[in-house]
C-alpha positions as CSV (number, residue, x, y, z in Angstrom):
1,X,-6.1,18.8,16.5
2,X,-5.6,21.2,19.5
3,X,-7.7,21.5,22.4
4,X,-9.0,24.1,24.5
5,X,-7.5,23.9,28.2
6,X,-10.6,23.8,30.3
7,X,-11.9,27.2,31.0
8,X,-10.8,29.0,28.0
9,X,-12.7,31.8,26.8
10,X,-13.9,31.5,23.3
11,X,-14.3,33.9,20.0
12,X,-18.1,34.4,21.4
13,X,-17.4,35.2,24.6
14,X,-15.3,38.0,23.6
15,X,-18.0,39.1,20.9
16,X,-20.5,39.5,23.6
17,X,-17.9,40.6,26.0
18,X,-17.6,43.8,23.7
19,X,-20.9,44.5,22.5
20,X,-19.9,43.0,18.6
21,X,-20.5,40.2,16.1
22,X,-18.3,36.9,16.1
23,X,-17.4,38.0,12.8
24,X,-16.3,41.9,13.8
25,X,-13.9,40.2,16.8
26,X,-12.4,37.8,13.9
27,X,-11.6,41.2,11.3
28,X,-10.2,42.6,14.8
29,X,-7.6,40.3,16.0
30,X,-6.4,39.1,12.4
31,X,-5.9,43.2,11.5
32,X,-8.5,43.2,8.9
33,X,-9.4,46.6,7.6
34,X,-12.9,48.4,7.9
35,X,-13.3,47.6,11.6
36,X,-14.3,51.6,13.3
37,X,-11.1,52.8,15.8
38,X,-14.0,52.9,18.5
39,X,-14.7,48.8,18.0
40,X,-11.3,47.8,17.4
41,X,-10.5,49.1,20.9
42,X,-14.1,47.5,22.9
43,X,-12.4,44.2,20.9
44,X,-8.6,44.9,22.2
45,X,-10.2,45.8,25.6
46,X,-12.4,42.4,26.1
47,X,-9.5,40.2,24.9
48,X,-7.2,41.6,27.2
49,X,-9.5,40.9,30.1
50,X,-10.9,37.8,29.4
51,X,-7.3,36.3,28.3
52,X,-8.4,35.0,25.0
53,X,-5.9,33.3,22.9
54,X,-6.6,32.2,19.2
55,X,-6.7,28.7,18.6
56,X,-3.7,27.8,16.9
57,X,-5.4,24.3,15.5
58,X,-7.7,26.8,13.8
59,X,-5.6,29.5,12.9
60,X,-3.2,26.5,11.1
61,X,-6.7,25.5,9.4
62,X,-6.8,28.8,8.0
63,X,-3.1,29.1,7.1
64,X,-2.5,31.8,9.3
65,X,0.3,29.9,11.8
66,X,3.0,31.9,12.9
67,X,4.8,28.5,11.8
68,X,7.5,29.9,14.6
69,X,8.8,29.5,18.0
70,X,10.4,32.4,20.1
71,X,13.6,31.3,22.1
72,X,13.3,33.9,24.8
73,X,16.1,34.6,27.4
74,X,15.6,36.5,30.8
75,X,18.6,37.5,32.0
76,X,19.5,40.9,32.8
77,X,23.0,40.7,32.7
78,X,23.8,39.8,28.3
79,X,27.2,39.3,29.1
80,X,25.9,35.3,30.2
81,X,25.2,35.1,26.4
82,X,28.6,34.6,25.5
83,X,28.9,31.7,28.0
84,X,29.3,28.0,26.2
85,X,25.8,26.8,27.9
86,X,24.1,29.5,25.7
87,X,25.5,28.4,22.3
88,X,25.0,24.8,22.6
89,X,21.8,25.1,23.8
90,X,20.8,27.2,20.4
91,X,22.5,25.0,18.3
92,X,20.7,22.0,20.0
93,X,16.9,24.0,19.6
94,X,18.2,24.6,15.9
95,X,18.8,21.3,15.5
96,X,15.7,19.7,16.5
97,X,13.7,22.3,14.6
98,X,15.3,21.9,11.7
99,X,12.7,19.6,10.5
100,X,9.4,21.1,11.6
101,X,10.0,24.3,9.1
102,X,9.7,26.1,12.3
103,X,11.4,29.8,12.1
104,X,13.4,29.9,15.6
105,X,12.9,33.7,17.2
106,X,15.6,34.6,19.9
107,X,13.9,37.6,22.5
108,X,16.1,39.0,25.0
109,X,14.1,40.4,27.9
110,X,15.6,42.5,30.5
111,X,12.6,44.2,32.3
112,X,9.3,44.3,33.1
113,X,8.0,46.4,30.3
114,X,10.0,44.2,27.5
115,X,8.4,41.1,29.7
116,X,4.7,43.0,29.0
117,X,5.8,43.8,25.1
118,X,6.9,40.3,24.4
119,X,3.2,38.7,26.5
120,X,1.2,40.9,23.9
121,X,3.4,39.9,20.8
122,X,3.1,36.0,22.1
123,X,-0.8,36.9,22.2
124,X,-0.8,38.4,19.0
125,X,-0.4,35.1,17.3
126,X,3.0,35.8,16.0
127,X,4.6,33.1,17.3
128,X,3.4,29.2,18.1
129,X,4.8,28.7,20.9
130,X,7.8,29.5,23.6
131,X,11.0,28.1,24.9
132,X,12.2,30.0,28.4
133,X,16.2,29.7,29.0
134,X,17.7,31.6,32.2
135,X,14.7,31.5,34.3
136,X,15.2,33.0,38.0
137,X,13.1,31.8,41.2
138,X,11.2,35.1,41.2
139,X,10.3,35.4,37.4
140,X,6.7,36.3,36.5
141,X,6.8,35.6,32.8
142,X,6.4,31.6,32.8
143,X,3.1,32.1,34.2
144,X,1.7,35.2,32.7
145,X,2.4,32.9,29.6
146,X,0.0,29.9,31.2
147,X,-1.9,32.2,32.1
148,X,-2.5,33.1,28.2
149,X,-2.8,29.7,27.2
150,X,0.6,30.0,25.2
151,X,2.3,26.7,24.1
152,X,5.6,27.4,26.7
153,X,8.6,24.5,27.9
154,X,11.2,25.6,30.3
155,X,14.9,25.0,30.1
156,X,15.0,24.1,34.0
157,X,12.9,24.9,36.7
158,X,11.8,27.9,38.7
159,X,11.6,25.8,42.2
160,X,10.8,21.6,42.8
161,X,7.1,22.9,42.7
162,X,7.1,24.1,38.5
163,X,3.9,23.3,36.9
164,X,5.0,25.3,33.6
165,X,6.5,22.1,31.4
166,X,9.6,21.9,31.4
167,X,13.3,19.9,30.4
168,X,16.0,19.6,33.3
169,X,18.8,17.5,33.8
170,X,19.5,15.6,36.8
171,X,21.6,18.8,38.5
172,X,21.1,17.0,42.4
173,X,22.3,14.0,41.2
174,X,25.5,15.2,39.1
175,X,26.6,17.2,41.5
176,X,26.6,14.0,44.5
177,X,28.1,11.9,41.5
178,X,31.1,14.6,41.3
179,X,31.4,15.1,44.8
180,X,31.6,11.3,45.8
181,X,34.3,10.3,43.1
182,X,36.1,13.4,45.2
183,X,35.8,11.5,48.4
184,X,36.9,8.0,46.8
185,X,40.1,9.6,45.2
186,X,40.8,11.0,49.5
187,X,39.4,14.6,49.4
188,X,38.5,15.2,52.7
189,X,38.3,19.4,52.4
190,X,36.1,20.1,49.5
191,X,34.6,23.3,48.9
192,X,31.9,24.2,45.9
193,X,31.6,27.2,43.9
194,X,27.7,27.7,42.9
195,X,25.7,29.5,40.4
196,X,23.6,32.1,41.0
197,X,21.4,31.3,44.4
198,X,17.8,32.7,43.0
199,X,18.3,30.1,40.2
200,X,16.9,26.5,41.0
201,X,19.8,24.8,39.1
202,X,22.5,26.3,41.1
203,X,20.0,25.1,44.7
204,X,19.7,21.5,43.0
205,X,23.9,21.3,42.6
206,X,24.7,23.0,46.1
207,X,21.9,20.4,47.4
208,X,23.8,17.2,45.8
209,X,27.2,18.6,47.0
210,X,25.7,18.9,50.7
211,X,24.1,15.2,50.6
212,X,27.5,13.5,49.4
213,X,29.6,14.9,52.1
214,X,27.1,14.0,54.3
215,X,27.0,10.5,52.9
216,X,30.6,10.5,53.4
217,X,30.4,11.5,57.3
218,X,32.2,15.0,56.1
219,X,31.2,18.1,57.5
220,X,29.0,21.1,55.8
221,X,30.2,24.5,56.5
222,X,28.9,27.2,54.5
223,X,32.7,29.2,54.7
224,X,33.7,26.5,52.4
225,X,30.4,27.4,50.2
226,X,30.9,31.1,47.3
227,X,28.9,32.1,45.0
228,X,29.5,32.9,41.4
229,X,27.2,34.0,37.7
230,X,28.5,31.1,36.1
231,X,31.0,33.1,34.7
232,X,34.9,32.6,34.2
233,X,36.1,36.4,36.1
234,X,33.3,35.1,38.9
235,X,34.9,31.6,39.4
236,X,38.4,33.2,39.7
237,X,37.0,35.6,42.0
238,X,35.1,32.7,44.5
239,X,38.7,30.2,44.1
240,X,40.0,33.4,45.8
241,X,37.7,33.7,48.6
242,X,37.3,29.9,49.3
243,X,41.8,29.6,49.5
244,X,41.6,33.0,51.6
245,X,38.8,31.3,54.4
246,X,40.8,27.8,53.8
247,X,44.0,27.2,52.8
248,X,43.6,23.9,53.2
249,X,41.0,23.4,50.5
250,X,42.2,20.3,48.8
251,X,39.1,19.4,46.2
252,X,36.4,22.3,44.9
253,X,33.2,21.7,42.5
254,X,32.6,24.6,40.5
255,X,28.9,25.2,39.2
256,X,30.0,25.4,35.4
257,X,32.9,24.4,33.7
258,X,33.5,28.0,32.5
259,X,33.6,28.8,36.8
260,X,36.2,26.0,37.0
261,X,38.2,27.2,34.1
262,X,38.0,30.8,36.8
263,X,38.8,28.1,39.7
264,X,42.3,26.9,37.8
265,X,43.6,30.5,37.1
266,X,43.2,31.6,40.2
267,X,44.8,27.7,41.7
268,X,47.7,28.7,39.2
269,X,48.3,32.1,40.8
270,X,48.4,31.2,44.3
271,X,50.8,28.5,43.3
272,X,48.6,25.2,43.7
273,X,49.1,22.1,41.9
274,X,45.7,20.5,39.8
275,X,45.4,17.9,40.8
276,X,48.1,17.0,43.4
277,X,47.1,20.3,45.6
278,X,43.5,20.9,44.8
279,X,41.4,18.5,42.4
280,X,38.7,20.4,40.3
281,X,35.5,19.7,38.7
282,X,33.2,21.1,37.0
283,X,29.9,20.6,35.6
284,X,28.4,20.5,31.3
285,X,31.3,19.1,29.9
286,X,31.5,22.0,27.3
287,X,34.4,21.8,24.3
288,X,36.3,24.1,26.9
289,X,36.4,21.1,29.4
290,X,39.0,19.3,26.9
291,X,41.3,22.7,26.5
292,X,41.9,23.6,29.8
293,X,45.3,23.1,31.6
294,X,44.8,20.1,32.8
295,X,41.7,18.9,31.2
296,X,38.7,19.0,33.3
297,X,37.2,16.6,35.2
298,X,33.1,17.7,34.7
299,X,29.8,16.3,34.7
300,X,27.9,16.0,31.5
301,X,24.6,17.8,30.7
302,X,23.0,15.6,27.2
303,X,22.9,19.4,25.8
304,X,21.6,17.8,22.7
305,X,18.8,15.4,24.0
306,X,17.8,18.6,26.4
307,X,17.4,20.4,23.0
308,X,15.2,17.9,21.6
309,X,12.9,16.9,24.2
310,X,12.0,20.6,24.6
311,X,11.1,20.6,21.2
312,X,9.2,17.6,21.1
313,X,7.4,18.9,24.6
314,X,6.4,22.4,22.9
315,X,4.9,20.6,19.9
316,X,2.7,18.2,21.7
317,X,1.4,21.5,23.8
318,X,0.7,22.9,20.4
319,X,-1.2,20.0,19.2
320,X,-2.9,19.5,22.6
321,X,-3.1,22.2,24.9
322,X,-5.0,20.2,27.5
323,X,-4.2,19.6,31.3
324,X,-1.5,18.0,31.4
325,X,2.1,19.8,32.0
326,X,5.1,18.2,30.6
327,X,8.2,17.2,32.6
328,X,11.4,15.7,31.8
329,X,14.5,14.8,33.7
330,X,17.6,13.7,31.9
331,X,20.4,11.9,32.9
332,X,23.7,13.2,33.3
333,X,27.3,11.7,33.4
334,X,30.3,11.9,35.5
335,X,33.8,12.1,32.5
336,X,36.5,11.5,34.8
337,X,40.2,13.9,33.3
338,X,43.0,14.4,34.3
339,X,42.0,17.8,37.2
340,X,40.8,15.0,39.6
């Protein structure tokens, strides 16, 4: 059975909080009717400022579970929905809950009042718990969602310092694998096309490119370093800028295998051979890894076991909602094709 997290306010505290019965705060937050306008807002107003949540072991008792879990995205540009990573990572959530007969909710939050909207619904009890995907460095809603007592996992991390729970893959550690089998095959010139800066994964892959060159005795330079979304136009765009600085660019890691399938077009148009000019990698290993011309060289995320160990995280916060965050690390893998 669940557990308050140390501190928690509880259905009497909000009872004397507003001047009312236990029972009167009970008809209010389950919508009952015959509750005065006047009381129903005194209720509203002391659960708002005391940060109650209702306990979900209790509400189950009761049968009154959501019995579902909101898949929330904040990302202000939609167009990063129709990227691979997106897809897999739903049908990998779907997947795992496909057993729990938990409902899976996708939210798409853009801005600060649909961040707001979606914290009261969460309150409201009409969901279980949350799964965050997209998560930028300066994003408030991971903690406003500790902060009510919500069952939440990330997909990734905020910064090295996340206390939210959260599933990751080993991003530092991918990227120096991918990097170093560069090196071994005589790339001495290797630039790196990132992800988004103010995201943690695309710092943790620019980190392991840095520490394998300088394992390798090769020098840094942030003119061999550009910046992309993750997307396809934004890797084309970056190839661009990188062969325009350096012609002499012989090996680039892109952030995402939809950025190297960018990286290629724009090698094709400026006449260079992959891999005998330039020798690309990328990083997932998404379907599209095996259909580009030639097949990609990436590193691979385990999409699926990052699917299921959030799942299995959020349901042990939702049967114990004590102390203890939740953190998991996965493995990746370095698939050697024929771009390298």
């Amino acid at each position: 059975m669940a557990r308050r997290r140390p501190g928690a306010p509880t259905l009497e505290e909000v009872a004397a909080h507003a001047g009312v019965g236990r029972g009167t705060v009970s008809r209010v937050i389950n919508n009952a009717a015959g509750v005065k306008e006047s009381t129903r807002q005194a209720v509203q107003r002391a659960v708002e400022e005391l940060g109650y949540v209702p306990n979900l072991a209790a509400r189950s008792l009761a049968g009154q579970r959501a019995d579902a879990v909101a898949l929330v995205l904040t990302e202000p540009d939609w167009r990063q929905f129709a990227e691979p990573f997106f897809s897999e990572i739903v049908r990998s959530l779907g997947d795992a809950l496909a057993d729990t007969g938990m409902q899976l909710m996708l939210t798409l939050i853009r801005s600060e009042t649909e961040r707001q909207r979606f914290l009261e619904y969460a309150r409201g009890g009409r969901v279980d718990g949350v799964l965050l995907m997209s998560v930028h460095a300066d994003d408030r809603l991971p903690d406003m969602l500790a902060q009510a007592r919500l069952p939440t996992v990330l997909l990734g991390r905020r910064s090295g310092d996340e206390y939210v729970s959260y599933v990751d893959a080993d991003n530092v550690g991918g990227a120096r694998d991918a990097v170093s089998h560069l090196v071994k095959q005589g790339r001495t010139a290797i630039a790196t096309i990132t992800g988004p800066l103010d995201m943690y994964v695309a710092q943790c892959r620019l980190r392991g490119y840095q520490d394998a060159l300088a394992q390798a005795g090769l020098k840094t330079s942030r003119s061999r370093v550009a910046e992309s979304d993750f997307s396809e136009e934004s890797g084309r765009r970056a190839m661009v800028e990188l062969l325009t600085r350096h012609p002499e660019i012989d090996a680039v890691l892109a952030a995402s295998d939809t950025t190297a399938a960018g990286a290629l077009s724009a090698l094709r148009a400026t006449g260079r051979r992959v891999p005998e000019d330039v020798a690309v990698v990328g990083f997932d290993d998404f379907p599209l890894a095996q259909r580009t011309e030639p097949r990609l060289t990436t590193v691979r995320q385990p999409l699926e076991e990052m699917g299921r160990a959030m799942v299995r995280l959020l349901m042990e916060e939702m049967e114990d909602q004590s102390e203890a965050w939740r953190h998991v690390i996965l493995r990746t893998k370095l698939v050697v094709r024929e771009s390298s």
